[in-house]
VEXKE-529470 format. One line per 4 residues: for each residue x, y, z of C-alpha. Coordinates in steps of 0.25 Angstrom, whole numbers, always signed. Each point is the difference from the previous one (the first is absolute). Last residue first. Example, Ala and Ser with C-alpha at 12.3 -4.5 7.8 and 13.67 -1.06 7.14 Angstrom:
BEGIN
+55:-4:+29  -6:-14:+2
***
This chain:
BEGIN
-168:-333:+144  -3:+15:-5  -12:+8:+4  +9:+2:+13
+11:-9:+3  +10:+13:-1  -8:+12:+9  +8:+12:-5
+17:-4:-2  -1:-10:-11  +14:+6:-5  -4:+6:-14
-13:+7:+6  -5:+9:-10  +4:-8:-14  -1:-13:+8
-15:+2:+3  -2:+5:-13  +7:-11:-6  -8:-10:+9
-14:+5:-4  +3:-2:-15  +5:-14:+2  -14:-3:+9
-7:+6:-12  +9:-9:-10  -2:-12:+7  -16:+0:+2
-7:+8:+11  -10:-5:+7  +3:-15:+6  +15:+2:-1
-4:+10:+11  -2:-13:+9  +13:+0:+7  -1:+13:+4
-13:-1:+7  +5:+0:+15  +13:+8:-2  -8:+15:-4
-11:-4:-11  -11:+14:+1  -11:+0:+9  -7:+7:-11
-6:-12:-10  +10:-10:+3  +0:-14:-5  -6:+4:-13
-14:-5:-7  +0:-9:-13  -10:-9:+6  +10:-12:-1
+10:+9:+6  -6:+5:+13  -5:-16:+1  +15:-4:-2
+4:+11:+11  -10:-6:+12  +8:-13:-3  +14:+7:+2
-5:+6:+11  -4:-12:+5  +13:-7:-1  +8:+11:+5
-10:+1:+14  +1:-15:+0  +12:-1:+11  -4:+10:+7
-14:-5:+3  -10:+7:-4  -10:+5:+9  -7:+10:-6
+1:+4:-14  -4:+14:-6  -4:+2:-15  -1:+15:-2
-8:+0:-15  +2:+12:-8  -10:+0:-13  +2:+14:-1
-16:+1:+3  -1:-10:+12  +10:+8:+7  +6:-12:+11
-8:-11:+9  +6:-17:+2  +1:-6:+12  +9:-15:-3
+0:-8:+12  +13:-9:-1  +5:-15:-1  +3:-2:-13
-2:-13:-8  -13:+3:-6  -15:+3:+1  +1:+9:+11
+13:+6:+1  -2:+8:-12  -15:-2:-4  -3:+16:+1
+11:+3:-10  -7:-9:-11  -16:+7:+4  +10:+14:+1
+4:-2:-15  -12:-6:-7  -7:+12:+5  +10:+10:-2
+6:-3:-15  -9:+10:-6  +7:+10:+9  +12:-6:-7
+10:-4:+13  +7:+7:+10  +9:-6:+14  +3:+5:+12
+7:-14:+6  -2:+3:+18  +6:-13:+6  -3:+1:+12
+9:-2:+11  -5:-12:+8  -9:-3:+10  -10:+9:-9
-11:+8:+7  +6:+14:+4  +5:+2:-13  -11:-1:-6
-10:+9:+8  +10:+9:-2  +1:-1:-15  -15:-1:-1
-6:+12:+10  +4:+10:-13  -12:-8:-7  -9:+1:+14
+2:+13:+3  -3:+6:-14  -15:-1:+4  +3:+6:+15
+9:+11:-6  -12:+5:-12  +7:+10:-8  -9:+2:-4
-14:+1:+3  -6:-15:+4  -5:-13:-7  -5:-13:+3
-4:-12:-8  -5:-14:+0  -1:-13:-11  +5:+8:-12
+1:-9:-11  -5:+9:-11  +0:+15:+0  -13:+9:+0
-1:+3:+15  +14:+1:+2  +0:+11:-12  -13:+6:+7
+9:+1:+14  +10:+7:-7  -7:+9:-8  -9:+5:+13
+13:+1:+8  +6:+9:-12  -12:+9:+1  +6:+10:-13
+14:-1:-3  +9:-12:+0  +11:-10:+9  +0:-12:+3
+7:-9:+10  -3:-17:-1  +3:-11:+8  -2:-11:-3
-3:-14:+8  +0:-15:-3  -8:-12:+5  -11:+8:+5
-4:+5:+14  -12:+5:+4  +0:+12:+9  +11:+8:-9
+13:+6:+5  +3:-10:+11  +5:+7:+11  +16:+1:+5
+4:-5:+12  +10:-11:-3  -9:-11:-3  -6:+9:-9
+10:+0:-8  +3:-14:-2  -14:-1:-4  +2:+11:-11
+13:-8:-7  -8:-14:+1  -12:+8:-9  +9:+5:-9
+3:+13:-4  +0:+9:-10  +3:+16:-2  -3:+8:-10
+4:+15:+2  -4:+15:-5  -6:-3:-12  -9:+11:-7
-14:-1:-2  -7:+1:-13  -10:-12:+1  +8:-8:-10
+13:+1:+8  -9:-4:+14  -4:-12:-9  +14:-4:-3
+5:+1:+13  -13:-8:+6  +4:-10:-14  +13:-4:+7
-5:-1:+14  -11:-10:-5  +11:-8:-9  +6:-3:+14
-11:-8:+2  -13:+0:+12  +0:+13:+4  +2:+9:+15
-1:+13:-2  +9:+12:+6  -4:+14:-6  +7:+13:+1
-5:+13:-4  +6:+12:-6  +0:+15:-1  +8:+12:-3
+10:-8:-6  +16:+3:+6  +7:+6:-11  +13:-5:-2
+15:+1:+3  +12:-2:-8  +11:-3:+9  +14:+7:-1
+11:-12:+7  +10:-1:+10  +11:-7:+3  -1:-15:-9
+12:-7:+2  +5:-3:-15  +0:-14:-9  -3:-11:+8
-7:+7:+11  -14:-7:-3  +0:+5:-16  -16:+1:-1
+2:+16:-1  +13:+2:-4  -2:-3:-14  -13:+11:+0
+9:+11:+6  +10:-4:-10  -9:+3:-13  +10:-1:-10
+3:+13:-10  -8:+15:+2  -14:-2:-1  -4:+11:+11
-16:+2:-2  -7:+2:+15  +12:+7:+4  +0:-1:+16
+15:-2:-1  +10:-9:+8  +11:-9:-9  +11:-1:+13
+9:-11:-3  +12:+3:+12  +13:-6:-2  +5:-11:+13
+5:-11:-8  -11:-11:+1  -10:+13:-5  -7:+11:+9
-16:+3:-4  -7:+12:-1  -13:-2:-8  -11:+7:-6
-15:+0:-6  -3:-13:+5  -15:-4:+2  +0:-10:-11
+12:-8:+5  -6:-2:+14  -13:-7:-7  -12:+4:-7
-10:+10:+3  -15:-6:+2  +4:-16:-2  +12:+4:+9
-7:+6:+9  +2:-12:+11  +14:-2:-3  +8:+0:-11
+16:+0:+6  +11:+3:-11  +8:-7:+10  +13:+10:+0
-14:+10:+1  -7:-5:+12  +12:-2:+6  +7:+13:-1
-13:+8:+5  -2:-9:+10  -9:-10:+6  -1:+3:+15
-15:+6:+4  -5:-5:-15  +2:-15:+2  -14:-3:-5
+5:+8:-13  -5:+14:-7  +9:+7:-11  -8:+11:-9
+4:+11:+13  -12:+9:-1  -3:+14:+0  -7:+11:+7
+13:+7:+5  -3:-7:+15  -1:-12:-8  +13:-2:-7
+8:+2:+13  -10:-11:+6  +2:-10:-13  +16:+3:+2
-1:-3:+15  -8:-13:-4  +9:-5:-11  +12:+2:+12
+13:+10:-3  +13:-9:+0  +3:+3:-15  -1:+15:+2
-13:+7:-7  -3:+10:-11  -13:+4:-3  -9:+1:-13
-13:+7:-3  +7:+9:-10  -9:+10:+4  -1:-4:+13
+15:-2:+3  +1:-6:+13  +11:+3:+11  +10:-7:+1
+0:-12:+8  +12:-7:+10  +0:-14:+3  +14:-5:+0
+3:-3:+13  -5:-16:-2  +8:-1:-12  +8:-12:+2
+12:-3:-6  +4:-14:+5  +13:-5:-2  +7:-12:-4
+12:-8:-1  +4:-12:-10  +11:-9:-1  -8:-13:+7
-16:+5:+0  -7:+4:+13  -15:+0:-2  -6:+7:-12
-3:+13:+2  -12:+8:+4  -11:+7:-9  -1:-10:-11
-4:-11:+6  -13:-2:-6  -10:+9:+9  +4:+13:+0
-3:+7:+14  +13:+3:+2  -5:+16:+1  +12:+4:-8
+13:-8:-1  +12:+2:-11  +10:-13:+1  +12:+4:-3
+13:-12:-1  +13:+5:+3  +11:+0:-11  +10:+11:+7
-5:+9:-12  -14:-2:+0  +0:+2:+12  +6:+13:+3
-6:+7:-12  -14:-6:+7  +1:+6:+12  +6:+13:-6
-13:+1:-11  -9:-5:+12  +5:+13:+9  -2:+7:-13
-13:-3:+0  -5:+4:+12  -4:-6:+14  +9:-13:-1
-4:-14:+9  +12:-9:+1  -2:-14:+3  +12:-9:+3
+9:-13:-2  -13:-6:-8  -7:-14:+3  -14:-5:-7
-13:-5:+6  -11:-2:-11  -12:-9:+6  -4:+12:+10
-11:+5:-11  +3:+13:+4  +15:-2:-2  +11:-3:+9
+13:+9:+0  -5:+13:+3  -6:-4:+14  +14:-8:+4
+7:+12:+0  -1:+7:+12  +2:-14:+9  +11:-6:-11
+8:+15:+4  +5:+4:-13  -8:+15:-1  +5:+11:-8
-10:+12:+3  +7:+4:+14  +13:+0:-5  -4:+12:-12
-4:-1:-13  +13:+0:-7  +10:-1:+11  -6:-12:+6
+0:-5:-17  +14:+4:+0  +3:-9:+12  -10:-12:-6
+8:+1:-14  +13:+0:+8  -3:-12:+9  -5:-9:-12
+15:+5:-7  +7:-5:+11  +9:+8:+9  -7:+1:+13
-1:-18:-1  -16:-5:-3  -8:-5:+12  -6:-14:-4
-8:-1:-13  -15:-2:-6  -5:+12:+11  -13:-5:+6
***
């Protein structure tokens, strides 16, 4: 809901929202609490926050105006893609004494150029979805590098202001290595635009790359020159259930050695695929183990015959199936999890993305596994992530709001005492702020501040965020 009363014709709230109807149009300003109400909770439904109107542009220059006129009447931005994020970041804060808000939204957005195959690149609008991108990609015979769960309504902008990873990051890194370009509009309406397929351009600061990660802090994020990949020409994915984590780890290892190519590694926890399966999704393997991986690869030759000798050859694989990629029903079950979830708490969980030393996994996910069984907490902790970037998604049911600080801060001290980091790609956004002290020293967090005071000087794009 709106975090103020009707504002008088002649103030400056009123003004900003009159030229933002002018801007974009009356029927794309929405400030009724019915029509706003979806931009203004989270996925996660544990971050609500207020705003005095959502405004969704179609171009960049109708972001470069919305923003010039907010930046200089002092009202708050906060930039929205998919609002799929999972830490707060993609909604305001609720209503705050001297402070008024707005949500950019880039749900109209979602133009796509066309692709350039020799430069295999293409440029897309913030609002455009992974999945529309990947599909664009394809028809051209390529492949968008970026895949997530939430693929139908993540968005270009949002993957990339989070420096999302994802499933292939192990294969092709994450948001910020499939940048070749950005268009972005700072606090004070000034369009960056750094767009060129060059493969080699080493010309000063890389500001596609300090945007990337940046959550709206620094710029709104318009549109942006992807780098696309070549799909492999054959692949197979395996589920296995195994005994350890240290199993899943040396699988990855062992497919290496054997000369195939990593697509994804993926692990799961035998209380995560249970929970599944009581929401209609199979069980990937006939006998069931204490942990789970999934593993894509990809080769030359009889890549099913390669896979299924390296199953056959590595330790602590109790059963295993496989299937041509890309395999849906395997992959079912771990993009099944965040549903599944979600559905099962009777509270909002509390979702802490987290990453630790991939030789820091086993001791890790046994510590992480205890929280809210062994202690004070009351919770159920279901534990899966990308086994080979050492990215563990620790998800908490039933916590009770009051404790949902105090275990965070529990799950945190475990991160740290493994020499991990509290947010491996769902970036820190108001939930974690308060922890960053936890990964960046003084200095760092001094360094980050100047460069957010240096391009927003009046706190106008998503104040709160990274940022107690």
């Amino acid at each position: 809901m709106p975090s103020h009363g009707p504002e008088e014709p002649d103030s400056p709230l009123a003004a900003v929202i009159a030229a933002c109807r002018a801007i974009v149009g009356d029927a794309h300003v929405l400030t009724d609490p019915d029509a706003t109400a979806g931009f203004l909770t989270d996925w996660t439904g544990r971050y609500r926050g207020a705003a005095e109107a959502v405004v969704r542009p179609r171009t960049t220059d109708e972001v470069s105006r919305v923003l010039t006129e907010c930046d200089r009447s002092g009202i708050r931005v906060c930039a929205q893609g998919g609002n799929t994020g999972l830490v707060g970041g993609s909604v305001p804060p609720a209503a705050a004494v001297g402070e008024r808000w707005i949500v950019l939204s880039t749900v109209r957005m979602t133009d796509i150029d066309e692709v350039d195959t020799v430069g295999r690149c293409v440029g897309a609008q913030a609002g455009a979805t992974v999945e529309s991108i990947d599909l664009r990609a394809a028809a051209h015979g390529l492949s968008f590098g970026i895949d997530l769960a939430s693929r139908q309504s993540a968005t270009a902008g949002g993957v990339v202001s989070t420096n999302a990873g994802g499933t292939r990051m192990i294969r092709r890194g994450n948001a910020r290595s499939q940048i070749a370009g950005i268009e972005a509009v700072l606090a004070d309406g000034r369009v960056l635009r750094r767009w060129t397929s060059l493969v080699k351009d080493n010309v000063g600061y890389d500001l596609p790359a300090l945007l990337a990660g940046s959550e709206g802090t620094l710029a709104v994020i318009t549109r942006v020159l992807f780098r696309l990949v070549a799909p492999p020409s054959a692949a197979t994915v395996a589920v296995a259930s195994i005994e350890r984590v240290e199993d899943a780890v040396g699988l990855i290892g062992a497919a290496s050695a054997a000369g195939l190519t990593v697509e994804a590694a993926e692990l799961m926890t035998e209380a995560g695929v249970a929970l599944v399966a009581d929401y209609g999704h199979r069980r990937p393997t006939a006998t069931p183990g204490p942990f789970y991986v999934l593993l894509e690869v990809s080769g030359t030759g009889d890549i099913e015959t390669a896979t299924a000798e390296l199953l056959g050859d590595a330790t602590g694989i109790i059963d295993a199936v496989l299937a041509r990629a890309p395999a849906r029903a395997l992959w079912s079950g771990r993009e099944g999890h965040t549903e599944a979830i979600a559905r099962s708490s009777a509270t909002p969980v509390v979702k802490l993305d987290i990453s630790v030393p991939i030789r820091a996994l086993p001791e890790a996910f046994a510590e992480l596994s205890r929280v809210g069984v062994e202690n004070e907490f009351s919770c159920r902790p279901i534990l899966f992530g990308h086994v080979g970037d050492g990215n563990i998604h620790v998800n908490l049911l039933d916590v009770p709001p009051a404790q949902a600080g105090a275990v965070t801060d529990h799950v945190f001290g475990i991160v740290a005492a493994n020499g991990g980091s509290i947010s491996a790609e769902h970036g820190i956004g108001r939930a974690k702020s308060a922890w960053t002290h936890l990964g960046r020293d003084a200095t760092d967090l001094a360094t980050m501040r100047a460069i957010k005071d240096a391009l927003d000087p009046r706190g106008t794009l998503n104040p709160g965020v990274i940022f107690p």
